[in-house]
Every structure is written in C-alpha cells, then in structure tokens.
VOGU-3710 file (C-alpha; in Angstrom, 3 decimals, decimal comma):
1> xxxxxxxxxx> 0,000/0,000/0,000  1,105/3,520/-1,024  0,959/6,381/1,734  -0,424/9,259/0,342  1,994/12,323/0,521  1,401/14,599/3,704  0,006/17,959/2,739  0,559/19,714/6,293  -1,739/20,210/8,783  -2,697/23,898/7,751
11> xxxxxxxxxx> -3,702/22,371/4,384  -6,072/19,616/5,144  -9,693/19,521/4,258  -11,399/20,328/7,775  -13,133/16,482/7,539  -9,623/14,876/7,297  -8,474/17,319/9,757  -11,241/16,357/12,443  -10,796/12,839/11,745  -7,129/12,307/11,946
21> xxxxxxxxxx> -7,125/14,713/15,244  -9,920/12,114/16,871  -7,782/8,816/15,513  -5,037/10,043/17,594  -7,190/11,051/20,625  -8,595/7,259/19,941  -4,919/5,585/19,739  -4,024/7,686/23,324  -6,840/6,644/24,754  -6,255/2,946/24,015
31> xxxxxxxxxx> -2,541/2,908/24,505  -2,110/2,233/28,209  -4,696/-0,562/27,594  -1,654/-2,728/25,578  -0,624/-4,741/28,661  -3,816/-6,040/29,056  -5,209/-6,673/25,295  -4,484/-9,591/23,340  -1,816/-9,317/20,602  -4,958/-9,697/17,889
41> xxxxxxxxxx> -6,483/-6,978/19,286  -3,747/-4,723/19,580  -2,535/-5,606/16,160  -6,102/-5,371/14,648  -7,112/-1,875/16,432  -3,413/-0,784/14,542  -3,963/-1,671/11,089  -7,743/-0,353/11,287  -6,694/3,106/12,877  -4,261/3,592/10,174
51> xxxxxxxxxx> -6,275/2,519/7,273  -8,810/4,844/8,465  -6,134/7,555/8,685  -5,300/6,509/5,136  -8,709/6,934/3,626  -9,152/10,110/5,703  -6,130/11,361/3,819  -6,795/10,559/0,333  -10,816/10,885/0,686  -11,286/7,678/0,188
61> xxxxxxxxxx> -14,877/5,465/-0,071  -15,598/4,061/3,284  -15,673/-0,073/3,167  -19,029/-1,419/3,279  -21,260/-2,589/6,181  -20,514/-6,056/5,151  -16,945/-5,901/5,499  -17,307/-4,668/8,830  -19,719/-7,288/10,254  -17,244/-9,741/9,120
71> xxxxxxxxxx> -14,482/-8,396/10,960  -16,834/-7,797/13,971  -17,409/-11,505/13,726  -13,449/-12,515/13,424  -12,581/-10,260/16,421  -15,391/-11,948/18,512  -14,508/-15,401/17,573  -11,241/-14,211/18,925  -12,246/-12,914/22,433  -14,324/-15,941/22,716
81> xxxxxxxxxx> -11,102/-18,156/21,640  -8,432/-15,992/23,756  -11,153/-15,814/26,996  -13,294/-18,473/27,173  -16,214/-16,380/27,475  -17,630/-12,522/26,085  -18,818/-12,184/29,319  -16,498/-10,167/32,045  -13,981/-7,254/32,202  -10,855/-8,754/30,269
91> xxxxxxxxxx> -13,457/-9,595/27,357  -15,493/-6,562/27,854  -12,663/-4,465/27,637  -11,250/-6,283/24,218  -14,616/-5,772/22,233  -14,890/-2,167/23,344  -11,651/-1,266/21,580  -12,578/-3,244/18,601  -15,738/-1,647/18,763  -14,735/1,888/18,684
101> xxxxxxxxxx> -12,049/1,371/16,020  -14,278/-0,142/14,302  -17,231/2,344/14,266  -14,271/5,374/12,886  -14,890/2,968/9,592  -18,702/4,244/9,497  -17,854/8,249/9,865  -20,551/9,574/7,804  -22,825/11,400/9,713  -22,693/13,021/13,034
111> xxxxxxxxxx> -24,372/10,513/14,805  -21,651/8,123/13,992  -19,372/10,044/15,755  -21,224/10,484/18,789  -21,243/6,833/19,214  -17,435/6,984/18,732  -17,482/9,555/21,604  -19,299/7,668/24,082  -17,630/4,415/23,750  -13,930/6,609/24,322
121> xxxxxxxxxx> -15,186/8,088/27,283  -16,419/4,292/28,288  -12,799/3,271/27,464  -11,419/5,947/29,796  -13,488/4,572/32,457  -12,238/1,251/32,222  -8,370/2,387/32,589  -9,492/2,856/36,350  -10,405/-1,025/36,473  -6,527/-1,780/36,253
131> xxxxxxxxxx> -5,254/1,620/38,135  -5,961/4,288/39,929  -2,503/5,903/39,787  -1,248/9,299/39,490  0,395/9,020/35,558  -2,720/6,797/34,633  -5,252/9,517/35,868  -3,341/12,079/34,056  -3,363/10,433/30,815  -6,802/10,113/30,617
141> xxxxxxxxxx> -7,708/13,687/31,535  -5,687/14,128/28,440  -7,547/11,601/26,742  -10,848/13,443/27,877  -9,688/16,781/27,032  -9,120/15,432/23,556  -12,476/13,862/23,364  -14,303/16,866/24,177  -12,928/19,085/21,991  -13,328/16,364/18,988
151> xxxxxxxxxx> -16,597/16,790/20,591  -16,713/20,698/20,162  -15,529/20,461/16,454  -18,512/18,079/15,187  -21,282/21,172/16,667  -19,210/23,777/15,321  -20,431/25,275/11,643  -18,855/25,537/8,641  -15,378/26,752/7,950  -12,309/26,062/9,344
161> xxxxxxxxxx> -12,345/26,690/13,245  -9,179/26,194/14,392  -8,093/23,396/17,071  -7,111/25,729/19,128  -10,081/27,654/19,313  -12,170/24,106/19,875  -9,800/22,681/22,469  -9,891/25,947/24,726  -13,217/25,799/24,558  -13,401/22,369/25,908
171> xxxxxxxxxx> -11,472/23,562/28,398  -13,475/25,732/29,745  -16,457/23,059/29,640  -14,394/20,636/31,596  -13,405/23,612/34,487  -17,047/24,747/34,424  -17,886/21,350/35,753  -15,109/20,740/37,680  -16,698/21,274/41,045  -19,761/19,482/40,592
181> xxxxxxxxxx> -17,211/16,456/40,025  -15,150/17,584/43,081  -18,400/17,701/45,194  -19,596/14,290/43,665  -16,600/12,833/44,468  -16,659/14,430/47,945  -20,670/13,098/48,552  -21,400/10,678/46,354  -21,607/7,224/48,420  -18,313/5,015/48,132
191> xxxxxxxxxx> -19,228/2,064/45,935  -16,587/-0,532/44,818  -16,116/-1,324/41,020  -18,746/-2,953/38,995  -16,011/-5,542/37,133  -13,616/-6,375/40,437  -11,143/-3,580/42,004  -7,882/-1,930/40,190  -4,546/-3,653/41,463  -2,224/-0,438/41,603
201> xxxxxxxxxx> 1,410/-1,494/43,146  0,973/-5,272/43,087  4,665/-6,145/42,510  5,120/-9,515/40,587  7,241/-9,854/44,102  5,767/-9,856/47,143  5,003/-11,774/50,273  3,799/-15,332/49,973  2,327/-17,888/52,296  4,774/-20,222/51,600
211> xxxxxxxxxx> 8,885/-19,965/51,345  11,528/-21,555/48,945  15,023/-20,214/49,603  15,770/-17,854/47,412  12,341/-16,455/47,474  12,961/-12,749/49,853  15,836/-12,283/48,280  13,644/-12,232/45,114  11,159/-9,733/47,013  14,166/-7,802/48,189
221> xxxxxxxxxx> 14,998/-6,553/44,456  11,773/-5,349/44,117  12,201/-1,340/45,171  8,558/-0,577/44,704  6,431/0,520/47,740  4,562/-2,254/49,960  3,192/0,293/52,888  3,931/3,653/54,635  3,658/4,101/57,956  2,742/7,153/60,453
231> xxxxxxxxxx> 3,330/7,691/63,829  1,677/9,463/66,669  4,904/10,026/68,983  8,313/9,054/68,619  8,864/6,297/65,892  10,420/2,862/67,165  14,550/2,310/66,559  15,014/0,071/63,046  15,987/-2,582/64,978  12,583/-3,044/67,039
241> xxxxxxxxxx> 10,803/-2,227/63,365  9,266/-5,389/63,023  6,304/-5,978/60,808  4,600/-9,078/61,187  3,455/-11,303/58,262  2,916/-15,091/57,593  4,495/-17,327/59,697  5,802/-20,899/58,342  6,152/-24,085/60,509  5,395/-26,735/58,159
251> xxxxxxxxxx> 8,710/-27,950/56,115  8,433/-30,876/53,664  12,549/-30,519/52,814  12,072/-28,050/50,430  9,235/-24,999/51,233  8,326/-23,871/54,295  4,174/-23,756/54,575  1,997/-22,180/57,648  0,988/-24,270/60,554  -2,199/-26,627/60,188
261> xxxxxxxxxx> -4,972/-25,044/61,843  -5,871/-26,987/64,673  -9,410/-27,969/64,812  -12,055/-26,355/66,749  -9,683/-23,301/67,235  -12,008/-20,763/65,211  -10,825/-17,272/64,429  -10,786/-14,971/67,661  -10,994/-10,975/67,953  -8,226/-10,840/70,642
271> xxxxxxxxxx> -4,965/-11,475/70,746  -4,766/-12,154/74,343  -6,682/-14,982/74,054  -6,031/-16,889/70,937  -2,123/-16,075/70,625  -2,136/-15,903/75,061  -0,500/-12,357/74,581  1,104/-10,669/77,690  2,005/-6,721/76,716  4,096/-4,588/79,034
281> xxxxxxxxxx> 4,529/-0,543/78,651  2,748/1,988/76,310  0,906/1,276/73,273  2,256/3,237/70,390  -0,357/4,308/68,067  0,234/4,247/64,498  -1,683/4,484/60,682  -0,654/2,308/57,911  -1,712/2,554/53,868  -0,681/-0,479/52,695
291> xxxxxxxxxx> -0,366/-1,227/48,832  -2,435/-4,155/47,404  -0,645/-7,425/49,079  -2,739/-10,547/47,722  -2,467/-12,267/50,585  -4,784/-12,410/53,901  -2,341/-12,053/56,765  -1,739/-8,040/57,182  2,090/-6,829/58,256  1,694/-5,544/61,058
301> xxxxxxxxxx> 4,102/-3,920/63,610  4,771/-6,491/66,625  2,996/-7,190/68,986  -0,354/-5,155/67,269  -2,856/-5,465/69,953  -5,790/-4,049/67,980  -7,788/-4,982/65,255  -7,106/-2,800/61,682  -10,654/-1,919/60,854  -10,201/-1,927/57,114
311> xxxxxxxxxx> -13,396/-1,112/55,380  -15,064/-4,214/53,806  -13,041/-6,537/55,734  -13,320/-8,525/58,138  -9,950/-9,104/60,371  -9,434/-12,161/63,079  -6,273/-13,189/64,942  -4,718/-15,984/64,760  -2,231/-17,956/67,513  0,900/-16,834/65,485
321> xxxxxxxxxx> 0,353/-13,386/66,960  -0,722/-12,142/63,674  -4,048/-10,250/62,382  -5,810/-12,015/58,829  -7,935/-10,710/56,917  -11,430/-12,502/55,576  -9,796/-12,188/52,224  -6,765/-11,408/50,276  -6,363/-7,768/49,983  -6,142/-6,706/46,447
331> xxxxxxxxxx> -6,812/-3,037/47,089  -4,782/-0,358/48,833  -6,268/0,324/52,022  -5,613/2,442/55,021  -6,067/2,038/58,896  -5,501/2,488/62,439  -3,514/0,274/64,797  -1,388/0,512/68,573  1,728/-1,687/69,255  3,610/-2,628/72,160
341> xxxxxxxxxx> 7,174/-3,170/71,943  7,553/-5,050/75,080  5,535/-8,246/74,822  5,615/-12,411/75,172  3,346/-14,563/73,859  2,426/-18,072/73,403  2,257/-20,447/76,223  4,928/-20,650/78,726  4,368/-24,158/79,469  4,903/-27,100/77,410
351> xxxxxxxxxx> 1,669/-28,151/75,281  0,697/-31,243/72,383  0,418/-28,492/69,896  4,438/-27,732/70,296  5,039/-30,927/68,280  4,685/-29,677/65,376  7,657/-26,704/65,607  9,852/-29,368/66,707  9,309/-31,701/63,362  11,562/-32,001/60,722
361> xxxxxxxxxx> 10,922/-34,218/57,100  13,338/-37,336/56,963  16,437/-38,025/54,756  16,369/-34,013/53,824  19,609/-32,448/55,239  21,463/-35,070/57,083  24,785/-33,250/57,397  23,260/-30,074/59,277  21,073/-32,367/61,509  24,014/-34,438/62,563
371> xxxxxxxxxx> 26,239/-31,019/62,994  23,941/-29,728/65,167  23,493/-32,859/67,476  27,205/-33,069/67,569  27,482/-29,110/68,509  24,540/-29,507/71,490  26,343/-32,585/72,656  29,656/-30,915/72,373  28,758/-27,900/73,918  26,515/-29,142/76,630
381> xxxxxxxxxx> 23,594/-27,741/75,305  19,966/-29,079/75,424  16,366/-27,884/74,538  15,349/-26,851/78,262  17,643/-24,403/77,860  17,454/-23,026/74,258  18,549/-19,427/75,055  22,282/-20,420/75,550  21,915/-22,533/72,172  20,657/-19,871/70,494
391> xxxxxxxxxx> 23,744/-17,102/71,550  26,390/-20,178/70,391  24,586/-20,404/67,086  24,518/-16,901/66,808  28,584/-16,197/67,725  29,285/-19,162/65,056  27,943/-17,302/62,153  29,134/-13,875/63,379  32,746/-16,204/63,444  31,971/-18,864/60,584
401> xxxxxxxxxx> 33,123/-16,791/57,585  29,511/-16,609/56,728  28,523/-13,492/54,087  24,902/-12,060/53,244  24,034/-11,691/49,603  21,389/-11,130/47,274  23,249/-13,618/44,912  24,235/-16,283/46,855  23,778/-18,923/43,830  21,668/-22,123/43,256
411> xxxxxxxxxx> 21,209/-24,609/45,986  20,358/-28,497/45,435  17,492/-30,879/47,311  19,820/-30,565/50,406  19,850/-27,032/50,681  20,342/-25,727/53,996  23,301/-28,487/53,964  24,811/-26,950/51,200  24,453/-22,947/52,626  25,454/-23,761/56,101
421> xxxxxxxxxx> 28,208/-25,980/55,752  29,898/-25,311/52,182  28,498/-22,428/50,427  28,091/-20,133/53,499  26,440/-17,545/51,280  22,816/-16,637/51,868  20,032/-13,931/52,348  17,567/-13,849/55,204  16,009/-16,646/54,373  18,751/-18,720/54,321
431> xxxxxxxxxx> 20,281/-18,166/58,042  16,361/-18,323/59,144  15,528/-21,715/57,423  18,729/-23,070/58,759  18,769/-21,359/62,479  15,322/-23,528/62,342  16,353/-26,731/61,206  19,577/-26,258/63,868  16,496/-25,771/66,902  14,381/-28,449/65,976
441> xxxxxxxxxx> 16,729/-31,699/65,252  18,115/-30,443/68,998  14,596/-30,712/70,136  13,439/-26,827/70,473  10,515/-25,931/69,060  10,948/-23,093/66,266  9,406/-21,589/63,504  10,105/-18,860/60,451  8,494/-15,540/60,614  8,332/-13,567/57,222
451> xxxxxxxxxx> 7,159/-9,628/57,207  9,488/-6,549/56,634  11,966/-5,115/58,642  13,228/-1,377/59,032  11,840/1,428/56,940  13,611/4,113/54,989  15,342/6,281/57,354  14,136/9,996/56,559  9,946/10,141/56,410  8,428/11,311/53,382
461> xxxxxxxxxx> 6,027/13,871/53,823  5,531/12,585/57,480  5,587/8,412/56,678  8,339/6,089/56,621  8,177/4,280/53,451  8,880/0,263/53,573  9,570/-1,001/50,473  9,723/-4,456/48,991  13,575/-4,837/49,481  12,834/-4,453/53,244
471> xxxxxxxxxx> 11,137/-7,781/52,895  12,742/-10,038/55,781  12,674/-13,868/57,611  13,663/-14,236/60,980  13,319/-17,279/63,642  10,909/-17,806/66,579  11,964/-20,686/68,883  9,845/-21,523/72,097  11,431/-21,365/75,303  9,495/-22,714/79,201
481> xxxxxxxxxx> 8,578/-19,620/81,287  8,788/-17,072/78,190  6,764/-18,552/75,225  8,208/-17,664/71,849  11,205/-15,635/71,580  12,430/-13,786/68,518  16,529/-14,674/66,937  17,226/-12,744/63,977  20,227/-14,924/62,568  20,684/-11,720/60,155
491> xxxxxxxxxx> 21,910/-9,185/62,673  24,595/-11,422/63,446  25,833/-11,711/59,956  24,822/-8,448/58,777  23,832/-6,208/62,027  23,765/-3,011/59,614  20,974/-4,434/57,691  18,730/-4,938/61,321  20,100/-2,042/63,325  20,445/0,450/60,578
501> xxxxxxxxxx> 17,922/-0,942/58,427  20,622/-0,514/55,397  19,623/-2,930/52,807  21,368/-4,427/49,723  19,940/-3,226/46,743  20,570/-4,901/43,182  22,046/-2,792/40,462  20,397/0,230/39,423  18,990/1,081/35,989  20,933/2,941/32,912
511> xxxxxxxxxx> 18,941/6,563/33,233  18,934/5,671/37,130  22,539/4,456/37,263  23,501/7,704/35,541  22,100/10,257/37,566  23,112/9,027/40,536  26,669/9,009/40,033  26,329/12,666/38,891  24,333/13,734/41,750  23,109/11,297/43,888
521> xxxxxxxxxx> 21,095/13,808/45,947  19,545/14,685/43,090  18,246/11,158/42,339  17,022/10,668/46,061  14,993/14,425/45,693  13,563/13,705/42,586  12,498/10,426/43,916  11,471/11,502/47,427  9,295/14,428/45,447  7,642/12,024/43,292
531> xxxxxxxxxx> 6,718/9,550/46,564  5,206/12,792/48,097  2,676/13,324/45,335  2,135/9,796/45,068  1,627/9,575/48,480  -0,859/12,452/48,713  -2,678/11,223/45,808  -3,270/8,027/47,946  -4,211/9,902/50,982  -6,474/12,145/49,398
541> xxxxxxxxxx> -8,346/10,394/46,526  -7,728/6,977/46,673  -8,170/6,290/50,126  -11,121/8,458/50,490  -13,370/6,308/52,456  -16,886/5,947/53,638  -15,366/7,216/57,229  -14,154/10,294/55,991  -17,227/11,221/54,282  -19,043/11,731/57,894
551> xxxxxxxxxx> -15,881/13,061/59,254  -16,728/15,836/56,870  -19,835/16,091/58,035  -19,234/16,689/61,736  -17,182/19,421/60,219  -19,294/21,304/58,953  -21,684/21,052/61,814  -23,766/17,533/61,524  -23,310/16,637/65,553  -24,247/12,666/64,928
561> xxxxxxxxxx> -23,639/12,316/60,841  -25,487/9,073/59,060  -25,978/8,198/55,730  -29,719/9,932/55,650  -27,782/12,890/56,344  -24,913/12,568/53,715  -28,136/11,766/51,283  -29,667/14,874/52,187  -26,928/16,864/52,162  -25,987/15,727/48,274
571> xxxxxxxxxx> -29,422/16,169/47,142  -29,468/19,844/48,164  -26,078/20,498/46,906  -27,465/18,636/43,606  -30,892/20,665/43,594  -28,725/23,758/44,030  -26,602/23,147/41,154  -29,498/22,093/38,860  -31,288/25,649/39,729  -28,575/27,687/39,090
581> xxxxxxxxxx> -27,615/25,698/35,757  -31,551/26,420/35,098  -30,977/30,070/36,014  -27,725/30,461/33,458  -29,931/28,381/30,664  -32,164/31,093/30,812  -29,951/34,032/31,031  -27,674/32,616/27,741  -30,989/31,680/26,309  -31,663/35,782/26,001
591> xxxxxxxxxx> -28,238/36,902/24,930  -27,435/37,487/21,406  -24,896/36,046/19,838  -22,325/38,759/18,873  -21,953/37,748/14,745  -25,585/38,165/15,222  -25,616/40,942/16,927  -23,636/42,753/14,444  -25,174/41,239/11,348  -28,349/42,960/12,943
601> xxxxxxxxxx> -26,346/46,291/12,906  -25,209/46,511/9,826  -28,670/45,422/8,205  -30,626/47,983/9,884  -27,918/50,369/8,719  -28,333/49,138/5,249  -32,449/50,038/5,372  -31,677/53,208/6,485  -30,511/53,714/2,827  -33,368/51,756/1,027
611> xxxxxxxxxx> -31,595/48,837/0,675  -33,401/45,469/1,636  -31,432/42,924/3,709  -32,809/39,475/5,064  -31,646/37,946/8,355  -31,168/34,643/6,544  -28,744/36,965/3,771  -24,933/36,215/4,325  -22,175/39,451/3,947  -21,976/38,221/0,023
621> xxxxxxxxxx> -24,930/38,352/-0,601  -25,769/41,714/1,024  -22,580/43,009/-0,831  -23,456/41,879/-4,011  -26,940/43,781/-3,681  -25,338/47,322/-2,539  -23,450/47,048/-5,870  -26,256/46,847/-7,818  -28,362/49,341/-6,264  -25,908/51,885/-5,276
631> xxxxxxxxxx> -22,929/51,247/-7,662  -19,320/52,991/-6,632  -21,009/55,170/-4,019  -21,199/51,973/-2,113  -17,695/50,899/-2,483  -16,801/51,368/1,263  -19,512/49,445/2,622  -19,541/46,471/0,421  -15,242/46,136/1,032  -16,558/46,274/4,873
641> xxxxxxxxxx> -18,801/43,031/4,108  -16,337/41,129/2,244  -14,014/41,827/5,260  -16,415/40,978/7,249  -17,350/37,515/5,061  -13,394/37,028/5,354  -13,141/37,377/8,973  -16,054/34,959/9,983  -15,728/32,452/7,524  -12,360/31,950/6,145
651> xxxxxxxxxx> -9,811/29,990/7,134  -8,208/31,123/10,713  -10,902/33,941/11,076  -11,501/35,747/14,003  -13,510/34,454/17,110  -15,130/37,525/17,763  -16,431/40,485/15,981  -14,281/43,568/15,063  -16,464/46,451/16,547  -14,673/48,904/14,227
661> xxxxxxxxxx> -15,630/47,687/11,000  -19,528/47,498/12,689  -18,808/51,643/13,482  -17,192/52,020/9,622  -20,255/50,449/8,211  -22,893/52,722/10,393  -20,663/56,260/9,456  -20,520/55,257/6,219  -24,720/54,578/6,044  -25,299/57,865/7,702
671> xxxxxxxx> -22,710/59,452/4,980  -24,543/58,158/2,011  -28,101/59,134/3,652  -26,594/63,007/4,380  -25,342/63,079/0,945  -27,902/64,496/-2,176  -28,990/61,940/-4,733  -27,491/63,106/-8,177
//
C-alpha cells in the first residue's frame, strides 16, 4: 500500500483534519490498555486506525457494512477463543476497543461520531479497572480533554475553526464542571467497582504464604512501595521495626508452609486470648496505607494489639500473633492500629500443639542435623535451655566466615546443607531456614516468621516508606517460662541491615545508574518528590473512604452524621446546582450572539438607505446587492462586508467580531443618507 503524501496540517480539508485529530485522541486513549489486550487486538485496532487515517487522507470510499460485520465476527470469535467467554472485564474491555475502532470505519454522519465519543469516554473509564494511579489519571484527563474538543468540532459550523479555538473551549467546559465532580466525588456514596477492584502497586514480588530459599531475596529486588507508615509520637529504633506477616512451621525438605490449623480453634478478635498475649509498657499508636498485598495475613508492627478496621473486611487473629484478613487484599487500604514493643506470647508451658515446631521431614539435610546434634552434645547444650543454644549459634555465624548476599547462587534438594556448611552464602532466608532446622533436630521448638523489617530512614512527607527490598525472615523458637522468643540470625551476619535498616539493593537502571553518580542527591529528591505526590494522591483520593465522608460532616456542623444525612446533604447540593444551571440556561438563552448581533447592525444600517437585507442573507450576498443598487457610491460598505465575510468564515478567522468595522459600516450609512442623490 502507497501512503499518500502529507500535505501539512494547515492544508487539510477540515473532515480529514477532524478525523485524523480524533484517531489520535482514539490511539491515546487505548494505549495504556496494551498490557492487558491480546496481541490480535492490539494488532487489529493498529492496522484499522491507520487505514482509516489513510482513507481520511486521500478521501477515500468508506468499506461497506458487510466488510465490517465480518471483521466484527473474526474479532469476537477471537475474544471468545483468547477468553473463554464474552462475558467479564478482560473480554469486555477487548470488544470495546474493537468496537470503537471499528465504528471510525462508518464516519458519515454526526451521529456516527457520537457513538465513537461515548464508547472513548467508556474506554477511559475502564483504565481505572486496572489503576488508579497518578500518571494513569493524568493520561486520561488528556484523553478526555481530547475527546471533548473532537466533541466541540462536530457542533461547530462551517469553515475552518481552528483546534485551538475548539480545544480551549473544551477547556473551559471541563473547568465549568469541575466542582460538581469535586463535590460528587466528595458526597457521592463510596461504591466498589462494577467488574472487580484496580490492582495499583501489586509487585510480581511480594510476600507469599509459603517460602523456597531464594524467594525474599527475590522480594528484596523489588524497590517498589509495599506500605507507609505514620506515627503518633516518637517512631520505634530500626531494629525493634518489626512488621509481622505469615508465619511458616510446616517444612516438607524443600518450602516452608503455615501451621495446620488446629481444629475447633475458630478465628478470635483478641490477641490475648487466641495467641495468650502478655504486653508490658505503652501502646504506640500508628496508621498504615498499605499497597495491594494478595495475601490475607496483614504486616503488622509487633505485637499489634488491635484490630485494623479496614473497610469491607473482616480481620481475626490468629495464635501466630498475627491479624488475617477474611480475604486477600487486592486493594490499597488504610487504617488504624497501637503496638507494644515489650511483649511475650504463646504459652509458657509445654503443650501437644508444640510438636509440630519441633518436626523435621526425613532423609532431607542429614549433614546439618548431625552437625547440630554433635554441637549440642559438644557444647553441653539441650532444649530446656534453648537461650544459651541460640547465643552459640549466633557467635558461630558472626565467626563462621559466613557473608549475606542477594546472589548467593543455586542450591540443590539438600539445601540448607549446602548454605550452612559449604556455600556459606545466603540472604535472610537462608540463616532463618537453617537457624530452624539447627532448633528443631536439637529438640526446640521453632518456627520462620516472614514480614518486613526497618523502613527508609528519613519520612516522606511525614511516613516512613517500607519497600519491597525491606522484605525479611527471621526465627521464633519456644522457650518454658517465656513462650516464643524472637533470633534474627541476620543481625549477626549483617547487624547493619537490622540495626540500621541498610539494605542491599541490586544494580540500578541505565537513566537511574547515571544520575546518581552525577548527583546522587539529586536522584534521592527527585524520587522523594515524586513519593510525596504519590503519596498524597493516595491519601487524598484513593483512600477516600466511607469514614471520611461523615468526618466531613461533623465538620461542617452535623453533631451525629449518618448516611440519611450525607443523602440529604448531596441532594441539596445537587438541587442547588441544577437551579442555578436552570438560572444560566435562561440568562444565555436571552443573549445574542455577537456575529448576530452585528449582522443585525449593519442590516438595519443598510435600510436606512433603502436597501433590503434578510436575516437569513450572508455578507456576500448583502454586498453583491449594494453594488447593484448603489454602484461605486457603495464601495466602502460592500469592502466592509467582504471583510467581514473574510473574517467569519475563512480559514483562521476571528472568534469575535471587530467592533470597528460594525462603526465604519454605520458612518458610512449615515454618509450616504446626508449626501444628495445626483
């Protein structure tokens, strides 16, 4: 296929103009859809934008409705094929696109493109599905501002009116309703998503319920966001910064799984009871937003005595001293929650249900099991007294030549044999797996605790940020009189990483790389300012709940706020808006329209001096009649209607009437009516 030859913008037939300007609106508007479309699609939507650009450009017959059924038909077949169903968002989503680049095909009346309208601003709906974030949100305002002034161009009239003249006028559309959307947004009730929730910041990294090693140190190159936290008071050290996630007691050799629930323990509400929690000094009160997680059990700082009330879910506790929600959390979501840093918990005397931490699978690991029977029995150690176990295991790595790395290689079936006694290269997960292996084929009961640990040292407008490279394992083990006692294995290998929460962080990126070693300040501002206004977007829009819509209302004065009220109170702001759009309809229903206006001027003028001029009559026309009736005398006045014919309906014509050529024409008419007829 030949291109056709580009004429320039400035030269294009107004038609071709308007439809190549709404093709691109139409290709930005379906761009940051690509990551979720099937190739077909994407390839399909390509190839019929541009051979609709094509025919725009060389005025080209439109294919026939047959043609286009047929490819309707293919691209179906395909959604069914590539989804199992035309039912759903995924699908939904797919025909939609094909729809609307489809329907740029049948461009021939107005109506057409009205239907092209509504299914883009449909499409810009459905970005929100996937994300809510900042750049997303942006690019569809764009995509919006584009559609309305497409929008503007089909009402305008004939001629040329300029894209700049359409596009500021959309403008001002979209700011004239801007705070009836603010107020909506502000008082309409929260409702979730009709097709499932967007998953904004869901890392293809992230916690799990289960643990192979190699697995956090997987997380731990992932630099995106997983929560921020605020405090009220003074913030805990780094090295008491523990947030709680799943914790692992089942090991079949290879992966570490959570404990069995034992039957007839249901869910409980407190902590005390189910996890037999004993807290000792102040609770320290704290708010979390915490990015979308897919997994039930919330990170929470330890010991969290209080339930997170997250909207929509329900939250238990569970006797690993940790909080789960009813669900996975797919959302980002925001609460309240108070801490105690001095705590025990678990049962200080031995129980049946400590079995199952003292387990280990046979013929995995021989080597380490038999080292560590020979180092208890060498040593004098036993498991009634695991706390002096526990500070020899933890001097022998600090003196063991042991290293902590992100990279510490590939390990076989026998894993923890081959990091603790020949490779002696690990990351968290490593010395925790094999601190618990040590415990339990001594007898002590132990367990693995994933979560985070630490949090970026310097707050970001007022919350410490914990990213995915904070991700962290450390070891439980059970001792009489105490209950469960924490060993971090890491802070003896790598006590920067606990106490100064100093993490390793894989290589950085090209653009990255290079900024940093120009300025690296300048890398950590530009990234701390972008976190900030990310952060703030979160706080203020996304996480705009139910709760904060009657927090507004005591505000403003509602003593006990409920939704009758919040129902009334958007009604009357509704009802006010509708009277005073009522009020302005009637107002701009009485004004003139100034080409009108001055059309009216100038024909008046004109039967002043007995010549006849119709309102329907355009500037030629009236021109062409004072020639004939008034010859050169009315030379002035018919050059002041071809300027004026010039000026409203050429190309790049003024937006507004020139009130000196209205004052020409009038001096003129009273001129000719002062003069004597010869």
């Amino acid at each position: 296929m030949i291109l056709p030859r580009w004429p320039g913008w400035r030269h294009l037939p107004r038609e071709s103009r308007d439809t190549l300007f709404l093709l691109g609106v139409i290709a930005w508007t379906v761009l940051p859809h690509v990551s979720h479309l099937p190739e077909w699609c994407i390839a399909l939507t390509s190839i019929v934008l541009i051979w609709r650009a094509a025919l725009a450009l060389t005025s080209g017959a439109l294919p026939g409705r047959w043609i286009l059924i047929a490819v309707l038909a293919i691209a179906a077949g395909l959604t069914l094929w590539s989804y199992k169903t035309l039912l759903g968002k995924e699908p939904g989503i797919t025909l939609a696109v094909v729809l609307m680049a489809l329907k740029t095909l049948e461009l021939r009346a107005r109506r057409d493109a009205f239907v092209v309208f509504f299914l883009g601003f449909f499409l810009i709906l459905t970005h929100f599905l996937y994300s809510q974030t900042l750049p997303v949100a942006a690019a569809m305002l764009v995509s919006v501002w584009g559609l309305m002034t497409a929008l503007v161009l089909a009402h305008m009239p004939v001629g040329q009116p300029s894209l700049r003249q359409a596009s500021w006028l959309a403008a001002r559309t979209a700011l004239l309703g801007a705070p009836i959307m603010a107020l909506l947004f502000v008082l309409f009730p929260r409702i979730g998503p009709l097709w499932g929730v967007p998953q904004d910041g869901i890392s293809t990294t992230g916690l799990s319920n289960s643990l192979k090693l190699g697995s956090v140190a997987e997380v731990a190159q992932d630099d995106s966001i997983a929560l921020r936290m605020r405090f009220d008071g003074t913030p805990p050290p780094p090295q008491s910064m523990y947030l709680r996630g799943p914790v692992l007691s089942r090991f079949d050799g290879t992966e570490w799984r959570p404990a069995t629930p034992r039957p007839g323990a249901p869910a409980a509400m407190s902590l005390e009871s189910v996890a037999n929690l004993r807290v000792a000094g102040q609770p320290l009160h704290y708010e979390i937003t915490l990015e979308p997680l897919r997994l039930s059990t919330i990170p929470l700082l330890e010991a969290t005595v209080s339930p997170p009330r997250i909207e929509s879910y329900g939250v238990a506790a569970r006797e690993e001293l940790v909080w789960v929600a009813d669900r996975p959390i797919f959302e980002r979501v925001r609460f309240e929650a108070d801490a105690y840093a001095e705590f025990r918990h678990g049962p200080i005397r031995p129980t049946e249900a400590l079995a199952q931490f003292r387990e280990l699978p046979s013929g995995y690991n021989p080597r380490t099991v038999e080292w560590a029977q020979r180092f208890a029995s060498d040593n004098g150690f036993d498991a009634n007294d695991p706390a002096r176990l526990v500070r020899a295991l933890l001097q022998h790595i600090r003196t063991g030549n042991y290293s902590y790395t992100l990279v510490p290689g590939t390990y076989g079936v026998n894993a923890i044999d081959e990091f603790w006694l020949d490779q002696r290269e690990g990351f968290c997960e490593h010395y925790a797996a094999s601190f618990v292996v040590i415990l339990r084929a001594i007898g002590v009961p132990a367990r693995i605790v994933t979560g985070y640990q630490g949090a970026e040292g310097i707050p970001v407008d007022g919350y410490y940020i914990v990213r995915q490279s904070s991700a962290h394992a450390w070891a439980e083990y059970w001792q009489r009189g105490i209950g469960w006692v924490r060993a971090d294995p890491t802070a003896a290998v790598a006590p920067d990483r606990i106490n100064g929460s100093r993490r390793l962080v894989p290589q950085p990126s090209l653009v990255a790389g290079a900024i940093a070693s120009m300025s690296p300040e300048l890398l950590a501002q530009l990234r701390a300012n972008w976190e900030t206004l990310n952060n703030r977007w979160n706080q203020w829009v996304l996480s705009y709940s139910r709760g904060q819509q009657l927090n507004l209302l005591k505000n403003v004065g509602f003593k006990s706020p409920s939704w009758e009220d919040l129902t009334l109170l958007l009604i009357g702001v509704l009802s006010t808006f509708a009277l005073g759009g009522a009020a302005w309809a009637w107002y701009d229903r009485h004004r003139t329209d100034p080409w009108t206006r001055q059309m009216d001027q100038l024909r008046r003028s004109m039967q002043s001096i007995g010549v006849d001029a119709a309102p329907h009559e355009p500037p030629r026309t009236l021109a062409d009649r004072l020639r004939s009736r008034l010859g050169p005398r009315a030379g002035t006045m018919t050059a002041l209607l071809d300027a004026l014919e010039r000026q409203r309906y050429a190309r790049g014509g003024a937006t507004r009437p020139d009130p000196g050529l209205t004052r020409r024409f009038k001096a003129e008419a009273r001129r000719l009516r002062a003069a004597p007829q010869g």
